[in-house]
C-alpha positions in Angstrom: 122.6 108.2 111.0 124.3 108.2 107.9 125.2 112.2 107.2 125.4 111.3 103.1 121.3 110.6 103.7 119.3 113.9 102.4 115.2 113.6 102.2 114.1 113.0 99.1 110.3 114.7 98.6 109.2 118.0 99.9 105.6 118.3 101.2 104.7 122.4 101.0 102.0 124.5 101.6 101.4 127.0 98.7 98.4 129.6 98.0 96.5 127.3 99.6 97.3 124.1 98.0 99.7 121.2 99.2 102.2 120.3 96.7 104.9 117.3 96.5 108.7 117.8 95.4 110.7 115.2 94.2 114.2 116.5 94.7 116.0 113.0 94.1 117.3 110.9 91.1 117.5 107.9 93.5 114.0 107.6 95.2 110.5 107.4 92.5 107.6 109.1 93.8 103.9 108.5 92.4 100.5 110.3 93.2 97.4 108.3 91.7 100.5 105.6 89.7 101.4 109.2 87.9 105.1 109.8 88.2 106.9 112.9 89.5 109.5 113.2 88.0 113.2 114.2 89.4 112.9 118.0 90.5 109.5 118.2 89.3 106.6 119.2 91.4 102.8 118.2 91.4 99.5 119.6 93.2 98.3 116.9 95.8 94.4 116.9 96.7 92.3 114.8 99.5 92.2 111.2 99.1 96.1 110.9 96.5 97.7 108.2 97.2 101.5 108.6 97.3 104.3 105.5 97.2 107.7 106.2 97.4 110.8 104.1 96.7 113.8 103.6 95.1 114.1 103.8 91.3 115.5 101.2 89.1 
């Protein structure tokens, strides 16, 4: 394992919501085709869809 590698989205548990972190410049996240942007957070609910991936 490459020790340089560092995870890229944060899944937490929050006054009983779930949220998503995106704490990379490299990766893209998107719930529901909506970006989150670098350090930026969003709410996640039943059913989101999330993809994940490298940004271009």
């Amino acid at each position: 394992m490459n020790d340089d590698v560092k995870i890229a989205l944060t899944l937490t548990r929050h006054e009983e919501a779930w949220w998503i972190i995106n704490q990379s410049t490299e990766y893209c996240c998107t719930v529901n085709d909506q970006i989150v942007e670098p350090h930026h957070r969003m709410r996640l609910n039943e059913g989101d869809l999330i993809e994940w991936g490298l940004s271009s």
